[in-house]
N, C-alpha and C positions, 0 to 999 in steps of 0.2 A: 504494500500500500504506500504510496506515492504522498510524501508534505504537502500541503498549499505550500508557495514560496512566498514570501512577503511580496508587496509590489511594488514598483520602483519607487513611485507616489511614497509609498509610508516611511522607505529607505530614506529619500531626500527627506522627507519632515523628520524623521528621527536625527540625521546629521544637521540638518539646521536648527531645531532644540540645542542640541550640543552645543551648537557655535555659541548660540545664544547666553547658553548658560554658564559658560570662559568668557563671553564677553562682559555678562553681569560680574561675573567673579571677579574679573580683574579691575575694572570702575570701582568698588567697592574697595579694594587693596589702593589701590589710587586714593580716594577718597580717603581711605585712614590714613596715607602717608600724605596726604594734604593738611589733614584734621591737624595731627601730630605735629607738625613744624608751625602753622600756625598757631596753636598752644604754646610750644617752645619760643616764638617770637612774642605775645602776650604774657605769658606766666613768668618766664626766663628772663625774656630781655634779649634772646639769639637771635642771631641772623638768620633769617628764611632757607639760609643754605646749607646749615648748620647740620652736621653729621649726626645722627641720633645716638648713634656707638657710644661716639666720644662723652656724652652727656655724665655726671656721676650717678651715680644709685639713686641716692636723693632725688632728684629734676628726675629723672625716671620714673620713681614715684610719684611726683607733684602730676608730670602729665597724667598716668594709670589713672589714677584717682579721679582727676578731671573729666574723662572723658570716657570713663567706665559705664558708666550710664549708657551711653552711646553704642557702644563698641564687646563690652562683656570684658572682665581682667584677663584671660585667658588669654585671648588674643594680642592685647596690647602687650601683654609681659612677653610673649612670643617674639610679636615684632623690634619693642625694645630691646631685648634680651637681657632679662633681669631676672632672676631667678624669684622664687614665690617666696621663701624664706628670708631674701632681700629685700622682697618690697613690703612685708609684715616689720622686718626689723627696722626699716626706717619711716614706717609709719608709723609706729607705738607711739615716738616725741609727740606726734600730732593728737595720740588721743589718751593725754596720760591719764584722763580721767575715765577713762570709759572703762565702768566692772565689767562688761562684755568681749572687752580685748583678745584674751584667749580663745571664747569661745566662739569668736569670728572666724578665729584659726582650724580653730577643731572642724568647723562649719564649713570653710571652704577646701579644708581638705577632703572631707567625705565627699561634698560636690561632686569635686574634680575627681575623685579615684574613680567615680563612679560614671563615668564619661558624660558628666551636666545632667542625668537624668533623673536624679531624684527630688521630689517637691518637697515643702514642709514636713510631710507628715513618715513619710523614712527618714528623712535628715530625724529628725525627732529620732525615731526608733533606733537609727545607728549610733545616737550619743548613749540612749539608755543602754543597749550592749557594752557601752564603755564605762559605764556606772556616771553619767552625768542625765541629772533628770530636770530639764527645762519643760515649758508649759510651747504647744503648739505657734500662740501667740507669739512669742517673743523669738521662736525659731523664723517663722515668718519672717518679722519686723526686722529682724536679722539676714534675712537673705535679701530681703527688699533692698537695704542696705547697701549690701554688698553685690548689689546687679547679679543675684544667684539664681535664674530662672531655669526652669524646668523647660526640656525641649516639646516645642508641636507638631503635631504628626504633617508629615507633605506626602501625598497618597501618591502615587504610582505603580500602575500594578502589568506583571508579562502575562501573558494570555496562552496558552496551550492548547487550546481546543480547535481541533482540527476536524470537527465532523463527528455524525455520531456512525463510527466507523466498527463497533461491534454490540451487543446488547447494554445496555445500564442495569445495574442491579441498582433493588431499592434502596432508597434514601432511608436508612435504618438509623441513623441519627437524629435525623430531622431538627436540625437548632438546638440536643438536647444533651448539651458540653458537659456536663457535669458525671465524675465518675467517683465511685465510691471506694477504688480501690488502682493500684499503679498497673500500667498495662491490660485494660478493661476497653478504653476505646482511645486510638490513634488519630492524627490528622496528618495529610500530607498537603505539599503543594511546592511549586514551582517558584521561584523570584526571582527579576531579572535585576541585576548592576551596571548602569551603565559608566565608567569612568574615561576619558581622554585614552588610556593605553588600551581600552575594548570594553567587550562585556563580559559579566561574569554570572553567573548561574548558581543557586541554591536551593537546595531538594533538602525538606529537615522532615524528620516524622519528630512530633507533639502529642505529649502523652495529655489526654484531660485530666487526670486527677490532680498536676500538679502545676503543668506548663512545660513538663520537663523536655526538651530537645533529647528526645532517644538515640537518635542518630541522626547523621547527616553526610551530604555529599555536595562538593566546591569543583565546579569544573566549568568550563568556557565557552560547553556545546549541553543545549537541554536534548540530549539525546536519551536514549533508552540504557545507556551506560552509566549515566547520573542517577536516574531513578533506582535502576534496578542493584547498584551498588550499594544504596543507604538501605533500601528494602531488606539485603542480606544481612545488610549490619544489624537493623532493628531486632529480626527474627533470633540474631543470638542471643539479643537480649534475657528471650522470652523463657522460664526454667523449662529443661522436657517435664512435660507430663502436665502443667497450668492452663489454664483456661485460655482460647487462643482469645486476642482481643479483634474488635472489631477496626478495619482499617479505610478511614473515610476519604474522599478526595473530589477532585470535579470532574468532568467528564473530558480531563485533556486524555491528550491520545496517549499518554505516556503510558494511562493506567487503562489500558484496554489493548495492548499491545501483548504479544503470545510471550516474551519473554517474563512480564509483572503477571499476566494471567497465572502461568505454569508455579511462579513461585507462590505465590498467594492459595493458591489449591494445593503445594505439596506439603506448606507448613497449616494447612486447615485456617486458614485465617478470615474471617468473614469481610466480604465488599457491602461499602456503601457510597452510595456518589451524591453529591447533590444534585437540585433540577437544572436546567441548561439557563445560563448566562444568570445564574442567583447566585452571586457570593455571599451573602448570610449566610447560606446555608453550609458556609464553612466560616465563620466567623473567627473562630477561634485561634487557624491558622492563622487568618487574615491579620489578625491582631497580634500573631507573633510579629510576621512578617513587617507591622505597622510599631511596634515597637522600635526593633533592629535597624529600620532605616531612619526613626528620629531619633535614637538614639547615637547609631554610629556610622550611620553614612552621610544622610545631609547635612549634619553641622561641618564636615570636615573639607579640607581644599584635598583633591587625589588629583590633581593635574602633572605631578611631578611623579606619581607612584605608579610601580609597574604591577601587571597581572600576579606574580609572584608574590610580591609585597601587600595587596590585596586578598589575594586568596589567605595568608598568616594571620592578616587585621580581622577578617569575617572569622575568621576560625579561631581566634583568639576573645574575639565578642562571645559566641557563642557559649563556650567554656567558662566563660565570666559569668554569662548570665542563667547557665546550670547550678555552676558554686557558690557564686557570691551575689550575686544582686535577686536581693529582699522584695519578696511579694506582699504588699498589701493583705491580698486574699489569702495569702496562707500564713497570715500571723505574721509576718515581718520573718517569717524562714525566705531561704531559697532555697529552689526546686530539690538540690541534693539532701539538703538538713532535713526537709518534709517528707522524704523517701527516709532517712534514718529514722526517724522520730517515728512514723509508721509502722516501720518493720521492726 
């Protein structure tokens, strides 16, 4: 069975998005190195030509500060090159009075370990882990402060569906994520990466009872060797002789193709699909998937990073937010702790 081929039509709007979106990227890096020297000529007292490098820690800081609001610290400290612990230590003269000093510290490094994703209310939860117990309020009033927001999702989604090119089995999910035990019911799906050095491709199966990423598979072509790789990996998951779970997905051709078919019927594993062009009715994917790219693909510049170095950064996300990054819904564990604590 033969692909539809993209057409030439969607190929050019796809490369012209792209352009589009280096061209906004680099206005905006403009724009901050515009911001920045005219601050250094109003704050400073510098010449408009004035080398940022050369600036001391200090004037480093004075700009950060100023223009944090605008810009986020992250980045400004980046561009300056001032390290985080230099620009805490020569901001304290600035607030000898503030009792909150430290716990600015403790705040923006949980932030940032946690690649800008966490709101008020894990910020909260990761201090009480440390044995510091602040009230939501003031964590807030505190990150407001300190320009600490929480990233928004920018939806973009790859599409796979190529025809209904062999039966559908029922929609035995139907919208109903919830599971009561680990490996009970699965989700898969497809997502695409677009970065300057190519694309990159993502196959995860998602456990519901936890969120947990069972497995996964990183590769450049959504071919049937993406899928059908993570599929094997999932399946060892699974103990011999447990209940198989039920494995849901949409109706791309990935998962109607004799290689997924074969494996699926020889580990006993039940299909569900959802209806044609309804993604709710895989939501839960949808919402890994919408996680992972506000958290670590749109904030980032990838213009200078290769397919290789890519492929490390997704697969280094992923493991992070198996071990360490804190779910609301499961108590402020992550997905691995909520698998111990169970078992």
């Amino acid at each position: 069975m033969k692909r539809n081929k993209p057409s030439l039509a969607t190929a050019d709007s796809q490369e012209l998005e792209r352009q589009v979106e280096t061209l906004q990227r680099d206005i905006r890096n403009l724009q901050l190195e515009h911001d920045l020297l005219k601050k250094a000529n109003d704050l400073l007292k510098k010449d408009l030509g004035v080398d940022l490098q050369l600036l001391s820690n200090r004037e480093k800081t004075m700009l950060a500060d100023a223009l944090k609001e605008e810009y986020g610290l992250t980045k400004l400290l980046k561009r300056l090159g001032l390290a985080r612990s230099s620009y805490f230590y020569h901001r304290s003269p600035m607030r000898v009075a503030d009792k909150y000093a430290e716990l600015r510290c403790m705040i923006t490094e949980i932030f940032e370990s946690n690649h800008g994703t966490y709101g008020y209310r894990r910020i909260q939860a990761s201090l009480a882990r440390q044995q510091v117990f602040i009230s939501e309020k003031v964590v807030q009033r505190l990150m407001k402060q300190e320009s600490l927001h929480a990233l928004r999702p920018k939806r973009r989604r790859y599409r796979s569906y190529i025809g209904e090119i062999s039966p559908a089995p029922e929609n035995i999910i139907n919208r109903d994520f919830h599971a009561v035990a680990p490996n009970e019911k699965w989700l898969t799906d497809i997502s695409e990466f677009q970065i300057p050095a190519g694309k990159v491709y993502l196959s995860p199966m998602i456990d519901c009872f936890d969120g947990m990423v069972v497995s996964w598979s990183i590769g450049t072509s959504p071919d049937a060797k993406l899928v059908n790789t993570m599929l094997d990996a999932a399946i060892e998951t699974v103990a011999e002789g447990a209940e198989k779970p039920i494995v849901h997905s949409d109706r791309g051709g990935h998962y109607r193709w004799p290689g997924w078919l074969s494996r699926v019927a020889k580990a006993n594993l039940i299909r569900s699909m959802s209806r044609k062009a309804c993604s709710p009715d895989n939501a839960a994917c949808e919402g890994f998937f919408g996680r992972l790219k506000t958290e670590m693909f749109h904030p980032r510049d990838w213009y200078s990073t290769t397919i290789a170095q890519f492929l490390e950064e997704l697969d280094a996300y992923i493991r992070w937010y198996n071990e360490k990054r804190i779910k609301i819904s499961l108590g402020y564990l992550s997905p691995i702790e909520t698998v111990k604590a169970w078992g």
